[in-house]
Each structure stands twice: as C-alpha cells, then as structure tokens.
N, CA, C and O atoms as a CHARMM CRD file, in Angstrom:
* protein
*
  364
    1    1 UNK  N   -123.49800 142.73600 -81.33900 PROA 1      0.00000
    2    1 UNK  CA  -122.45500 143.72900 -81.54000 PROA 1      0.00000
    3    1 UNK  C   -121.09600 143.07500 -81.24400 PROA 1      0.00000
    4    1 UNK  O   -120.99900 142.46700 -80.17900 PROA 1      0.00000
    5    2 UNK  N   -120.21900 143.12300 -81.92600 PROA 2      0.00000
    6    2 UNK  CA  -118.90400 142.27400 -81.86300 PROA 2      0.00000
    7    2 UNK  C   -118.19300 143.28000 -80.78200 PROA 2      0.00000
    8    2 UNK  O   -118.46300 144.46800 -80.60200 PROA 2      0.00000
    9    3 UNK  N   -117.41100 142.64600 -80.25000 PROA 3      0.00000
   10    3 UNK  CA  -116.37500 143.16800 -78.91600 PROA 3      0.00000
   11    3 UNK  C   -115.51700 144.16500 -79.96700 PROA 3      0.00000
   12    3 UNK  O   -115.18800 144.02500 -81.14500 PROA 3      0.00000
   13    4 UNK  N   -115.26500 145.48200 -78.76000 PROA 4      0.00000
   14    4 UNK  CA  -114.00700 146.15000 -79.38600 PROA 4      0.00000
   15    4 UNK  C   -112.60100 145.66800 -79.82200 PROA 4      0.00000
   16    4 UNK  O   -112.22900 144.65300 -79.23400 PROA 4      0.00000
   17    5 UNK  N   -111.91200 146.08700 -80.55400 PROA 5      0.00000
   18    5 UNK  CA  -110.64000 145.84500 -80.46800 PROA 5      0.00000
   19    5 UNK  C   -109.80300 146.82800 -80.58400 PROA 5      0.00000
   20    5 UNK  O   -110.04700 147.77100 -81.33800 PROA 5      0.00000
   21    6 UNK  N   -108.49500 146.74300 -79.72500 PROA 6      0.00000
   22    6 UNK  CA  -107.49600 147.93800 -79.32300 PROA 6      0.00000
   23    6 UNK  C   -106.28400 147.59900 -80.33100 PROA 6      0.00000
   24    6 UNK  O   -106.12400 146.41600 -80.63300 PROA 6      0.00000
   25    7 UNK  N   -105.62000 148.35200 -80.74300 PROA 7      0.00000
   26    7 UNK  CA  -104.52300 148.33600 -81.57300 PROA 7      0.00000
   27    7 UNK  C   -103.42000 147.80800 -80.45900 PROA 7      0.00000
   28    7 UNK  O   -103.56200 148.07200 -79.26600 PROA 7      0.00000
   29    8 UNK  N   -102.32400 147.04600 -80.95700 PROA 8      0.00000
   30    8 UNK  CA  -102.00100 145.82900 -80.30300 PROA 8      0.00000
   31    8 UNK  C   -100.43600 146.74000 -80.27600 PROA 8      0.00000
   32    8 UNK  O    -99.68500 146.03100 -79.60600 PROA 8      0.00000
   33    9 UNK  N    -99.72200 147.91400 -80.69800 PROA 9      0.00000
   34    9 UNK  CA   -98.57400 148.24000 -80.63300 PROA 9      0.00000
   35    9 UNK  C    -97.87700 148.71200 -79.19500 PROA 9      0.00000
   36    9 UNK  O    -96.67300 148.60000 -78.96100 PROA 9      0.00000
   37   10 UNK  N    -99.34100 149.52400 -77.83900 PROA 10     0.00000
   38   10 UNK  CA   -99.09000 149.91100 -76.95700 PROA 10     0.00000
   39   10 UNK  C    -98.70600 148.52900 -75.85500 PROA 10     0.00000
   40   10 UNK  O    -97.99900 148.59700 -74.84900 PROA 10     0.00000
   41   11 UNK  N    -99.10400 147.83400 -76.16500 PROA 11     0.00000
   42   11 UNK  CA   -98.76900 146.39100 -75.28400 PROA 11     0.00000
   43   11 UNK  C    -97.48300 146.16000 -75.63500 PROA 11     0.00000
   44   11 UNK  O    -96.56200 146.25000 -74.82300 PROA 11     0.00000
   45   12 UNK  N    -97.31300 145.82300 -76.96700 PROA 12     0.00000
   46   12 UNK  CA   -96.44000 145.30000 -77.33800 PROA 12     0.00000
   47   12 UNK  C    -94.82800 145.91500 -76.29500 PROA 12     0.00000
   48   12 UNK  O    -93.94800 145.42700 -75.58700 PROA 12     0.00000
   49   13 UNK  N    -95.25500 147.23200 -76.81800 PROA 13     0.00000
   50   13 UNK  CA   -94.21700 148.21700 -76.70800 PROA 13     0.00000
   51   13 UNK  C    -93.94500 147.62800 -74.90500 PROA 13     0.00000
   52   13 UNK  O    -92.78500 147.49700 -74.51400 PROA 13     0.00000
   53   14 UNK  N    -94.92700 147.37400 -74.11800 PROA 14     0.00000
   54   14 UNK  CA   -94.62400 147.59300 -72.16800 PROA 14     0.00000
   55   14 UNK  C    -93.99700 146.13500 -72.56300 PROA 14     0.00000
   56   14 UNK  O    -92.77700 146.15300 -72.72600 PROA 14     0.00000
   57   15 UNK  N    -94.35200 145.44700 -72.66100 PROA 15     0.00000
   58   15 UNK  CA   -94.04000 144.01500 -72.84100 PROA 15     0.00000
   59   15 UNK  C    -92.74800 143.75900 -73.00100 PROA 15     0.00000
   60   15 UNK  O    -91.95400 143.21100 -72.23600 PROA 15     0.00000
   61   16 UNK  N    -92.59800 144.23500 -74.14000 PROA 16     0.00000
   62   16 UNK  CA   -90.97300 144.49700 -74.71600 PROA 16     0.00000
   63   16 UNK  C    -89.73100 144.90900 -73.68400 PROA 16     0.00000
   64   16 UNK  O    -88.66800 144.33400 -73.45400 PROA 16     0.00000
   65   17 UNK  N    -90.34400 146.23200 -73.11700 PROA 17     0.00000
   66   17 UNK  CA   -89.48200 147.29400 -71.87800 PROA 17     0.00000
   67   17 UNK  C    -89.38300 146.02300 -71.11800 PROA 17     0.00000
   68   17 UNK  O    -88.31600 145.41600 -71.02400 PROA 17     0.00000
   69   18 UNK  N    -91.00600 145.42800 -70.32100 PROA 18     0.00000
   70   18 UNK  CA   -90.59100 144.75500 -69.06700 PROA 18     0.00000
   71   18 UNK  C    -90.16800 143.87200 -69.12000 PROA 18     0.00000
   72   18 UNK  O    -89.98000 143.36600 -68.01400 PROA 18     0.00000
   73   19 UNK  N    -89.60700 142.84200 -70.61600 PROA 19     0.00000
   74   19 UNK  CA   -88.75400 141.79500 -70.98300 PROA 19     0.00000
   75   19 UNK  C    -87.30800 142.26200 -70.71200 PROA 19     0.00000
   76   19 UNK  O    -86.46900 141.55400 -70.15400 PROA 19     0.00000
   77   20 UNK  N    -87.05000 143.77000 -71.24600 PROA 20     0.00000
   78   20 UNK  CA   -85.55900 143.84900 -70.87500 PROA 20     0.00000
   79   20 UNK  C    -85.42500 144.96100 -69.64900 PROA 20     0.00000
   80   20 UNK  O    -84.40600 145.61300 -69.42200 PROA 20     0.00000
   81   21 UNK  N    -86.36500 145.01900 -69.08900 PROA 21     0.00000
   82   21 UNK  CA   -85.60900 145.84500 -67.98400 PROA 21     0.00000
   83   21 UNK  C    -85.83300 144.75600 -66.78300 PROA 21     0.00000
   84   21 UNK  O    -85.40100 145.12800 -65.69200 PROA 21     0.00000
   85   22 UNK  N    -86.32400 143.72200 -66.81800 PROA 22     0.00000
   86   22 UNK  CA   -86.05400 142.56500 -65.98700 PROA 22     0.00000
   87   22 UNK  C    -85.02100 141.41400 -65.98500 PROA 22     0.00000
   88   22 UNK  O    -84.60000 140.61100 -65.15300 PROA 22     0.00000
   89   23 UNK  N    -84.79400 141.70400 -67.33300 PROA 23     0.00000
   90   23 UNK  CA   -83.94500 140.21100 -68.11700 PROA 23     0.00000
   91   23 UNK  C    -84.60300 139.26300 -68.26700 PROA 23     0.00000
   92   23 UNK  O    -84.12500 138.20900 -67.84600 PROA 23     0.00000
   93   24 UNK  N    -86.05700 139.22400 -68.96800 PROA 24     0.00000
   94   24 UNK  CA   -86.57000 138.12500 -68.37600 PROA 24     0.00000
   95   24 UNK  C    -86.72300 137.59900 -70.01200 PROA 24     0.00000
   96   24 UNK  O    -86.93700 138.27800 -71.01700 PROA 24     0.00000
   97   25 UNK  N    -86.53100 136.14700 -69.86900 PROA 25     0.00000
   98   25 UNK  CA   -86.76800 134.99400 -70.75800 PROA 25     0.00000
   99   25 UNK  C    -87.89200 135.51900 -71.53200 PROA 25     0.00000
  100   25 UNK  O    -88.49500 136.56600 -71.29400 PROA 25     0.00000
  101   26 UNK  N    -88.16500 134.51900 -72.68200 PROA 26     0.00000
  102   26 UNK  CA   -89.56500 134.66400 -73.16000 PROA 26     0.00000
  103   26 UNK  C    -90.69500 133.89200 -72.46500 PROA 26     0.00000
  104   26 UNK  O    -91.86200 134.19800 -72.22000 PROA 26     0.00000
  105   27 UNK  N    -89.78100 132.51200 -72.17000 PROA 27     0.00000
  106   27 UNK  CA   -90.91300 131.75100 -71.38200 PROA 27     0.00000
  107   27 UNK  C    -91.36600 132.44300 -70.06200 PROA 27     0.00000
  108   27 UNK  O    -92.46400 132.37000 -69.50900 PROA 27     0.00000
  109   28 UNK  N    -90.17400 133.18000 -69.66700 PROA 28     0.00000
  110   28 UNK  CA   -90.67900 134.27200 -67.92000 PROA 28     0.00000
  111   28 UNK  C    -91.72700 135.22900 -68.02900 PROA 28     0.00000
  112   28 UNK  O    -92.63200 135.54900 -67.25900 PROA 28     0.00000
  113   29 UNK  N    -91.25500 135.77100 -69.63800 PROA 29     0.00000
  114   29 UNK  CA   -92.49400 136.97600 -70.03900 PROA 29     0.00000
  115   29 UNK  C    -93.77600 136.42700 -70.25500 PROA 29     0.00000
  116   29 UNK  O    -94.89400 136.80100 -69.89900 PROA 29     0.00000
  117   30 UNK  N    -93.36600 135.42600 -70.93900 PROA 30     0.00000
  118   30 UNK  CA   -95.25700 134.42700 -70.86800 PROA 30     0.00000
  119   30 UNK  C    -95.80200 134.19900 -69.66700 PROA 30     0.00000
  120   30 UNK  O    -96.99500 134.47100 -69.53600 PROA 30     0.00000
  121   31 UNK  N    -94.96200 133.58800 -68.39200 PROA 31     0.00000
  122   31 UNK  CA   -95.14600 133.14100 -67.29200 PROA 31     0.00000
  123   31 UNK  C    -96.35000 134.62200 -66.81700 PROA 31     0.00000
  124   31 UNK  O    -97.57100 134.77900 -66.80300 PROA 31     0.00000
  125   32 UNK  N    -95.32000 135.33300 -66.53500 PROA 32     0.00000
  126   32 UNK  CA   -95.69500 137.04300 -66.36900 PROA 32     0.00000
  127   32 UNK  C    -97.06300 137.55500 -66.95800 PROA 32     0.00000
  128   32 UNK  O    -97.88700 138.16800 -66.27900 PROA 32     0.00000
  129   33 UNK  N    -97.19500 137.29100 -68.07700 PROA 33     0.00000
  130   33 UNK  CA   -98.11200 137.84800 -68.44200 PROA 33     0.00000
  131   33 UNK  C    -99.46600 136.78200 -68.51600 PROA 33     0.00000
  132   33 UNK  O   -100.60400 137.17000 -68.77900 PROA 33     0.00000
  133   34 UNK  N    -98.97600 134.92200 -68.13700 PROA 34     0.00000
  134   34 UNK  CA  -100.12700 134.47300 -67.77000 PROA 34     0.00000
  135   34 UNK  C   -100.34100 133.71500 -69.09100 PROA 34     0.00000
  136   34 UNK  O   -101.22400 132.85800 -69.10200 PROA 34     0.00000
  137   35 UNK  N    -99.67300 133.92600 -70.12700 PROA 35     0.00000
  138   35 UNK  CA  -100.45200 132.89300 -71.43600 PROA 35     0.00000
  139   35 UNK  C    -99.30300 131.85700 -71.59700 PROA 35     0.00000
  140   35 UNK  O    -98.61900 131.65300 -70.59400 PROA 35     0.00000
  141   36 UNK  N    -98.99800 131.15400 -72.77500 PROA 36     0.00000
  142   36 UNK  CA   -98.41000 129.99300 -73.14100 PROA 36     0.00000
  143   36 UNK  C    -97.37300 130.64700 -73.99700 PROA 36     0.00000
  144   36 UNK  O    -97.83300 131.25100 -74.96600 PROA 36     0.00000
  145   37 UNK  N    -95.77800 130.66100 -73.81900 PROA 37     0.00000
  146   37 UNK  CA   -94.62800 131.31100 -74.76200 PROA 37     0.00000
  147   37 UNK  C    -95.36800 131.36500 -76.77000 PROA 37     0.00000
  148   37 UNK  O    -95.07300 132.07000 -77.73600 PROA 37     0.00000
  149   38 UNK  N    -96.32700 130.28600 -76.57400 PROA 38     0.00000
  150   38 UNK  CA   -97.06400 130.23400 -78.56100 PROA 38     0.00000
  151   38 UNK  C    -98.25800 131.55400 -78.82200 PROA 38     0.00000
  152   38 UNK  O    -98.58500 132.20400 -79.81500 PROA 38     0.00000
  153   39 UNK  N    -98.81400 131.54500 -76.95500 PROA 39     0.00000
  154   39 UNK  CA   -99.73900 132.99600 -76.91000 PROA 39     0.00000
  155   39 UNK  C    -98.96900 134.23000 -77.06700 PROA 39     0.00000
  156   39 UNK  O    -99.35500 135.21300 -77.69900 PROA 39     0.00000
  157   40 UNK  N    -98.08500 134.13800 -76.57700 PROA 40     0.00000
  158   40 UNK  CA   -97.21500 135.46700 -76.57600 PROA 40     0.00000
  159   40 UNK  C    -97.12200 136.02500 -77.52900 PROA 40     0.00000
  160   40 UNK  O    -97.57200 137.11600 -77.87700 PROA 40     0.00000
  161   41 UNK  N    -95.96100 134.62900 -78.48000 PROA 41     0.00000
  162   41 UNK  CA   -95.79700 135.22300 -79.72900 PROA 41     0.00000
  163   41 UNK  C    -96.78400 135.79300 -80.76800 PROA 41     0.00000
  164   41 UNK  O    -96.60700 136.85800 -81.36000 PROA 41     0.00000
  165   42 UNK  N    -97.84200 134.97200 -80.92900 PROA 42     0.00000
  166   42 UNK  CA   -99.41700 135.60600 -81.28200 PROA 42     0.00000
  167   42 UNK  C    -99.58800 137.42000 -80.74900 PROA 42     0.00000
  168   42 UNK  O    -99.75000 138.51500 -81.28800 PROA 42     0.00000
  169   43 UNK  N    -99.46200 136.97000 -79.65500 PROA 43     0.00000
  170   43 UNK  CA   -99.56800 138.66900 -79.24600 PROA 43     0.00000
  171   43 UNK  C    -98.96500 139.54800 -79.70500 PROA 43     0.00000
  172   43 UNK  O    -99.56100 140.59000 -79.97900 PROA 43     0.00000
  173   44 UNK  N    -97.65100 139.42600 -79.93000 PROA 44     0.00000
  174   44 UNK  CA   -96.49100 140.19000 -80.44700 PROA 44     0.00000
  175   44 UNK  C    -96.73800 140.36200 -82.10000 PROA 44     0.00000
  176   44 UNK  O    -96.43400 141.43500 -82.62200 PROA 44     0.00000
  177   45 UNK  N    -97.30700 139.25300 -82.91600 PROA 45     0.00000
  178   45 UNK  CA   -97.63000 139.50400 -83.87600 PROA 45     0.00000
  179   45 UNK  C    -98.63100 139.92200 -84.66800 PROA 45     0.00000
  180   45 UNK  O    -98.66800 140.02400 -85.89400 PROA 45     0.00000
  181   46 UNK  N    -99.58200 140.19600 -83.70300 PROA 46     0.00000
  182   46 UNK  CA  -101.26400 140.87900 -83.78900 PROA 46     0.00000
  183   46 UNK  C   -101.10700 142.31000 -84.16200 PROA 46     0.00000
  184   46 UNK  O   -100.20000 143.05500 -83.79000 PROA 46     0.00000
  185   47 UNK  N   -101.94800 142.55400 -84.82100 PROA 47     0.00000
  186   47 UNK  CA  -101.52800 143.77300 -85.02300 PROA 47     0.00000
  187   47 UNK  C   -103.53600 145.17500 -84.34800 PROA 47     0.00000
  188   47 UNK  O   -103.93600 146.33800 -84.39500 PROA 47     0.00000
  189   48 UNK  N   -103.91500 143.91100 -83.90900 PROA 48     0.00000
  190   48 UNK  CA  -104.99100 144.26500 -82.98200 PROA 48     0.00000
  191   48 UNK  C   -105.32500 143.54200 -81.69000 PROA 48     0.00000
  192   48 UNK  O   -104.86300 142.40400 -81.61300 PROA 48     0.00000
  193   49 UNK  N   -105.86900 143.87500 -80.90400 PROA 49     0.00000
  194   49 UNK  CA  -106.37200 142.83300 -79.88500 PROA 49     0.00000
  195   49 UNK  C   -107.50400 142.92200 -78.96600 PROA 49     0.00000
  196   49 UNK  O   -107.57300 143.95800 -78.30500 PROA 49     0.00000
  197   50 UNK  N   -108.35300 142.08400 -78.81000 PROA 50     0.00000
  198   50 UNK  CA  -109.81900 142.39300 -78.31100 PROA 50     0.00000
  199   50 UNK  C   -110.09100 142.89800 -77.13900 PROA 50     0.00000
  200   50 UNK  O   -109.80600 142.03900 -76.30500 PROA 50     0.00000
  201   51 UNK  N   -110.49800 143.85200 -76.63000 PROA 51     0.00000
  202   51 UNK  CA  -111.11500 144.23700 -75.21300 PROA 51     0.00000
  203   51 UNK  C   -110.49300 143.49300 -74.32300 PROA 51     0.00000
  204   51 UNK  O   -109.48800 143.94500 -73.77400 PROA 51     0.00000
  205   52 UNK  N   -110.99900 142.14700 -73.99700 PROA 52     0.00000
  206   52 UNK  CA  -111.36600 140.98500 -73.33300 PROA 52     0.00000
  207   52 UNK  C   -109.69800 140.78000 -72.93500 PROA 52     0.00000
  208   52 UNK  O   -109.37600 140.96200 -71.76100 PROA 52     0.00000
  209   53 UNK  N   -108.83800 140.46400 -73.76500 PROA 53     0.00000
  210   53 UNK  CA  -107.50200 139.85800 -73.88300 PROA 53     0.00000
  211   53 UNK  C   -106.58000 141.13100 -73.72000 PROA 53     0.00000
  212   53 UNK  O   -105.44600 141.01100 -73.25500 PROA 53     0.00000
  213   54 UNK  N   -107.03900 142.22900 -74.07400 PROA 54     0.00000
  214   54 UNK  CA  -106.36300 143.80100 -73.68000 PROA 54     0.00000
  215   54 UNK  C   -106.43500 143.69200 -71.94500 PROA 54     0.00000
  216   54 UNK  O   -105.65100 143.08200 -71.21700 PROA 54     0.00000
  217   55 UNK  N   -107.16600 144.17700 -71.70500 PROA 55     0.00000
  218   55 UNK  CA  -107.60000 144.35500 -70.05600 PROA 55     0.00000
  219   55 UNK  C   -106.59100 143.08700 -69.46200 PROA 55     0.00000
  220   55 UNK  O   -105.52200 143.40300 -68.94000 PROA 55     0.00000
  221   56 UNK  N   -106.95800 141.73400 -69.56100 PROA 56     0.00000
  222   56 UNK  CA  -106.74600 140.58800 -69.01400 PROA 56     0.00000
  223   56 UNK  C   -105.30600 140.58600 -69.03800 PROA 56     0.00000
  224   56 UNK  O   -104.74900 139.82600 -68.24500 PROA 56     0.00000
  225   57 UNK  N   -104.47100 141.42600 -69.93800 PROA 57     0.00000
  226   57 UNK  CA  -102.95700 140.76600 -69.93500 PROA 57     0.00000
  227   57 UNK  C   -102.57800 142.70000 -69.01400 PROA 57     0.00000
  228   57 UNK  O   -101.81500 142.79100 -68.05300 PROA 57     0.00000
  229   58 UNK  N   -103.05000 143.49600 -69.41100 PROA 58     0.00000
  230   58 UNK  CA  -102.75100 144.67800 -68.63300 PROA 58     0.00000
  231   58 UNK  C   -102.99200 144.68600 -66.94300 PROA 58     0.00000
  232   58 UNK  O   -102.73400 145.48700 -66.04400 PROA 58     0.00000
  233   59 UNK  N   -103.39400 143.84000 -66.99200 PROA 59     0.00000
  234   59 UNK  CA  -104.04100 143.74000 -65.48600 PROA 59     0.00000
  235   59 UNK  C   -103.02400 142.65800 -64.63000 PROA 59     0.00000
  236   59 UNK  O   -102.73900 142.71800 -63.43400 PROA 59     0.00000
  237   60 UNK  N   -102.61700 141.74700 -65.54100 PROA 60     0.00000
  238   60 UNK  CA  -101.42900 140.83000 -65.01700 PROA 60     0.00000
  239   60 UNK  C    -99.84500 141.64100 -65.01200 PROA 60     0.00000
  240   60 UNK  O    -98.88200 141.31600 -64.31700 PROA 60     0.00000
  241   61 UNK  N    -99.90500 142.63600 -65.88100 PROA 61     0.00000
  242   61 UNK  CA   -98.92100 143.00300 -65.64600 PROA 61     0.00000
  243   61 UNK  C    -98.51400 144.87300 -64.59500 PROA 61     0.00000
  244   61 UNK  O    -97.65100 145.73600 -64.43300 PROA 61     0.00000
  245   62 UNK  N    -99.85100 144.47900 -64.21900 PROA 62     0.00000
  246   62 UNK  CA   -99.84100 145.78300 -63.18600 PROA 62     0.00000
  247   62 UNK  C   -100.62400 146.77600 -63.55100 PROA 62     0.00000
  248   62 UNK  O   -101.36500 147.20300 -62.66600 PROA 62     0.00000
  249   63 UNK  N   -100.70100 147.40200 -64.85700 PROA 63     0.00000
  250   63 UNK  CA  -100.82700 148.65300 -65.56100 PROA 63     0.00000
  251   63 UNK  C   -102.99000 148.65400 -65.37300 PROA 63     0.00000
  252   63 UNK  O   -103.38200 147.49900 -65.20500 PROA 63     0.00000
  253   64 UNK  N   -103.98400 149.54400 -65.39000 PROA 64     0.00000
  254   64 UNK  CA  -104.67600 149.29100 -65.84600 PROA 64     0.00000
  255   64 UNK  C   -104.63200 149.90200 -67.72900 PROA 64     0.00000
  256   64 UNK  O   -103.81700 150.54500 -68.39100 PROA 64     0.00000
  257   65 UNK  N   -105.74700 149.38000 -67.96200 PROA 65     0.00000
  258   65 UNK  CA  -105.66400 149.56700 -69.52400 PROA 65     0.00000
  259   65 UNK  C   -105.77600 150.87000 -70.16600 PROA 65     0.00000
  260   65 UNK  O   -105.35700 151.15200 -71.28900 PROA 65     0.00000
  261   66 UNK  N   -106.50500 151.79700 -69.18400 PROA 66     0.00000
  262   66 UNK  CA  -106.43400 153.37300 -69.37000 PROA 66     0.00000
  263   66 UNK  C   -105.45900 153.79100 -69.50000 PROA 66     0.00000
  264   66 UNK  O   -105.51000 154.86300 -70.10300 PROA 66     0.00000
  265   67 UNK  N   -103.68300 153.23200 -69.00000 PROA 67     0.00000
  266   67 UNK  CA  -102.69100 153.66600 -69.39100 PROA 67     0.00000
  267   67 UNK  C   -102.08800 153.38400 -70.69800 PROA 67     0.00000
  268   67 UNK  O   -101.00800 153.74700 -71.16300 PROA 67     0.00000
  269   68 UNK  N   -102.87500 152.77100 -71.11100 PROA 68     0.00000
  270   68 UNK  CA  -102.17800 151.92000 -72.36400 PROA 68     0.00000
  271   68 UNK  C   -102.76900 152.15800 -73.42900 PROA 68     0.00000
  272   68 UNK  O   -102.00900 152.38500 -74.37000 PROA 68     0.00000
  273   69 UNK  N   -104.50800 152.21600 -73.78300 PROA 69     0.00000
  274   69 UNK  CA  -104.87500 152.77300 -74.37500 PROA 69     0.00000
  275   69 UNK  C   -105.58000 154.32600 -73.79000 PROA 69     0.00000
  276   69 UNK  O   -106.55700 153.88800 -73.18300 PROA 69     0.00000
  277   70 UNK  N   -105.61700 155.31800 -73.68800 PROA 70     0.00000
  278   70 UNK  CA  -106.30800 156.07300 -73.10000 PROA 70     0.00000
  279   70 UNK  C   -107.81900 156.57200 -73.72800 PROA 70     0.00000
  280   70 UNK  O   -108.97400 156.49800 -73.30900 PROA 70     0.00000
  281   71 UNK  N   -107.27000 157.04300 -74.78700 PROA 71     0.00000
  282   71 UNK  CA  -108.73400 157.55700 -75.72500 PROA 71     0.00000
  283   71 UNK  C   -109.70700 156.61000 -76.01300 PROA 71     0.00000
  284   71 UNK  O   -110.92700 156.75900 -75.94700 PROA 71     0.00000
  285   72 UNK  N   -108.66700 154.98400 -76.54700 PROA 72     0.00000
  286   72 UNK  CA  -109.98400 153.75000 -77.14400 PROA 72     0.00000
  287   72 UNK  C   -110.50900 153.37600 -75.65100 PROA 72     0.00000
  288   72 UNK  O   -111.73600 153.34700 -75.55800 PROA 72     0.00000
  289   73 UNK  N   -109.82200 153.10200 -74.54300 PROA 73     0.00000
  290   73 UNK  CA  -110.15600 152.48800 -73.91100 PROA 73     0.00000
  291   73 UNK  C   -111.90800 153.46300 -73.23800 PROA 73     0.00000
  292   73 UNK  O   -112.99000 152.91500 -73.02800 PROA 73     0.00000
  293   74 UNK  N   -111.60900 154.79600 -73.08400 PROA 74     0.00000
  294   74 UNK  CA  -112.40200 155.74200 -72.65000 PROA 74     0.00000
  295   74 UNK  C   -113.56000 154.99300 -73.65100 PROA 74     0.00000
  296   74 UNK  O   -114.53300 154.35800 -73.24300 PROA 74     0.00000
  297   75 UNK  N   -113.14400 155.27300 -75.26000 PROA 75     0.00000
  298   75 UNK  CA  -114.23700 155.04100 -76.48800 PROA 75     0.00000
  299   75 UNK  C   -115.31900 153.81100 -75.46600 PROA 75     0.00000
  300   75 UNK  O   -116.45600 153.91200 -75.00600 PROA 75     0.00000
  301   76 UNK  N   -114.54400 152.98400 -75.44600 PROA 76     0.00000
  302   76 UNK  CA  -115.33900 151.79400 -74.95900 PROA 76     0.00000
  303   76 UNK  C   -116.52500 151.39800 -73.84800 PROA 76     0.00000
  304   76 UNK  O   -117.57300 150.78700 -73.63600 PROA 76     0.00000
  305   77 UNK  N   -115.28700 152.41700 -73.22800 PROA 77     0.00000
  306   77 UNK  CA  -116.18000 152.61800 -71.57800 PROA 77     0.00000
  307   77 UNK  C   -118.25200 153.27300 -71.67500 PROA 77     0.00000
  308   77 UNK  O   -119.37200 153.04300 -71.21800 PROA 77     0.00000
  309   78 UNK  N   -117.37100 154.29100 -72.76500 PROA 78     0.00000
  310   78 UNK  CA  -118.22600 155.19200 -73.53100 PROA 78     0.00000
  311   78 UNK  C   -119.96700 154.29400 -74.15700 PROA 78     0.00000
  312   78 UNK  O   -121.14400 154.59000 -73.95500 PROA 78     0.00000
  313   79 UNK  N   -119.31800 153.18200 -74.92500 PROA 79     0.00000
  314   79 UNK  CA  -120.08100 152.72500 -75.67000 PROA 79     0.00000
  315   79 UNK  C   -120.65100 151.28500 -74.94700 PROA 79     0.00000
  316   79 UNK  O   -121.21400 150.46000 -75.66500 PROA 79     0.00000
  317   80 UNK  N   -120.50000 151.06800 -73.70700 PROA 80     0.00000
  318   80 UNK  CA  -120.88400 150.25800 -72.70300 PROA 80     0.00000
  319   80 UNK  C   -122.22500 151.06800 -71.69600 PROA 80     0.00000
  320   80 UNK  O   -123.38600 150.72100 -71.47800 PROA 80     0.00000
  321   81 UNK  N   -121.43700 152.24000 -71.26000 PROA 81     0.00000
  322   81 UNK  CA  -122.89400 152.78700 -70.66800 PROA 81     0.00000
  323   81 UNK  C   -123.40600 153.36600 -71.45100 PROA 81     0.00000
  324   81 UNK  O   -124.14500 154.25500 -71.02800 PROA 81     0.00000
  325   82 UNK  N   -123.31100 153.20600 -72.86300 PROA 82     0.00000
  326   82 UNK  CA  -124.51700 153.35900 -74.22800 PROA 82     0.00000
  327   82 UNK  C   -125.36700 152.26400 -73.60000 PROA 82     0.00000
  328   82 UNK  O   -126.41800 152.35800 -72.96600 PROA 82     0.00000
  329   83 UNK  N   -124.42600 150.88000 -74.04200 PROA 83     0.00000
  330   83 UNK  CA  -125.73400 150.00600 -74.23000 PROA 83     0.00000
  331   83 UNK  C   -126.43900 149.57800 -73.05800 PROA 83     0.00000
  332   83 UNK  O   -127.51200 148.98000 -73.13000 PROA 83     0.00000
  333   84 UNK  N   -125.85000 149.87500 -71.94400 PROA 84     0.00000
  334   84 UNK  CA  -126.50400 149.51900 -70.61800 PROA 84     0.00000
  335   84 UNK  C   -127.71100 150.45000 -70.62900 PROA 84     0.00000
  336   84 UNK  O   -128.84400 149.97200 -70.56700 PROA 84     0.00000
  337   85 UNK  N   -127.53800 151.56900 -70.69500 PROA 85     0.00000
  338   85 UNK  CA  -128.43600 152.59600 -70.33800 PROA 85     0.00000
  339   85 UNK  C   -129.74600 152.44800 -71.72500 PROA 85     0.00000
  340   85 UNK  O   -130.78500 153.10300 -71.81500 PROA 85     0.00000
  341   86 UNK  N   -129.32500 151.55800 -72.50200 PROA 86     0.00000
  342   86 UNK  CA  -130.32100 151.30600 -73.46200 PROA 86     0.00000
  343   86 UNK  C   -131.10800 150.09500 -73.36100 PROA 86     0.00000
  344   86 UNK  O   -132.27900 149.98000 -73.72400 PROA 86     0.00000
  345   87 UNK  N   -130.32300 149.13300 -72.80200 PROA 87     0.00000
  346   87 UNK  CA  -130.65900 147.85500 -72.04400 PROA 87     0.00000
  347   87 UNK  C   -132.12200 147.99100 -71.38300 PROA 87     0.00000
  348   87 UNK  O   -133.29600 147.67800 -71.58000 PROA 87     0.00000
  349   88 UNK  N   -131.08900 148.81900 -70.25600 PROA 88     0.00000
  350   88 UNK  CA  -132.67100 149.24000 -69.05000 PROA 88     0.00000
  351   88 UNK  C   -133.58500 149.72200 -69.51000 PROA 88     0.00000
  352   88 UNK  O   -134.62800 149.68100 -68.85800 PROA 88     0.00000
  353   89 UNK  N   -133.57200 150.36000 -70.78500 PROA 89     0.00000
  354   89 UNK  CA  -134.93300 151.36200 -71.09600 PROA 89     0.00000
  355   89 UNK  C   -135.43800 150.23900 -71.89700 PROA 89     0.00000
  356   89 UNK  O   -136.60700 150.07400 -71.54900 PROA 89     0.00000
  357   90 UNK  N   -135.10600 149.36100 -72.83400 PROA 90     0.00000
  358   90 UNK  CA  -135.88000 148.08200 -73.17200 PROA 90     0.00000
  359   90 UNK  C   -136.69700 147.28700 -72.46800 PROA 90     0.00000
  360   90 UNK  O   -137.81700 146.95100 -72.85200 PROA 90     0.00000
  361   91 UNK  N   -136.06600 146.88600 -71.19100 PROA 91     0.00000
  362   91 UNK  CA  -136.94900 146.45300 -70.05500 PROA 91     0.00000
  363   91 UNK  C   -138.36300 146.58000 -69.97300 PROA 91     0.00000
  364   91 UNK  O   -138.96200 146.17800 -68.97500 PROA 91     0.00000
C-alpha cells in the first residue's frame, strides 16, 4: 500500500508566515525547518507531500500535523488502525 499524501498548500502557507514574521532568510527557513535551501524550494513547489515528510517538517517547526491538516491527517490515523487491527487478526 503506498504511503499517504497531504496536499502541500497548508505548509506552504505556515512556512511562508514564519519566514516573514521572523525575517528569516531562506537559508534560516531551511535551517528551521531542517532540510537543504534546494529541499525547501522542492517543498514550496510540490503541490503534494507524503505522510513521512508532512509530520517530519511540522514537527520541526512546532505545530503537530493535526493542525495543518485536520480531516487528512485524522483520514490517515484512521486507515493505520485499519491496517494494524487487520495485521493482528492475520497473525
């Protein structure tokens, strides 16, 4: 089953704010958020982004991801103790 992916505009959007309500560089916002100023821009130009790399950059920048996505992120949560709880009954 391929990993979820979250629509990439709600990041974008905090990212953006906490670039100018800090003053911060692009290379500071990369610093900040933990990837390479070439990851960033990738980010900024995605117009989706996977579970994995959602969480991981929301989490560096304070927020958890329930604020950011609320409904997909729930979806997910959702479709995890699907497969766990289907897991165990395979056993």
């Amino acid at each position: 089953m391929p990993h979820p992916r979250l629509p990439a505009a709600p990041l974008k959007r905090v990212l953006l704010r906490l670039q100018d309500s800090e003053s911060l560089t692009w290379d500071d916002l990369a610093d900040r958020v933990g990837v390479t100023q070439r990851q960033l821009w990738r980010l900024l130009a995605a117009n989706d982004l996977s579970e994995r790399v959602a969480d991981r950059i929301a989490c560096r920048i304070g927020l958890h991801p329930l604020l950011l996505w609320p409904e997909e992120w729930s979806r997910i949560g959702d479709l995890a103790a699907c497969g766990a709880s289907a897991a165990s009954r395979a056993v």
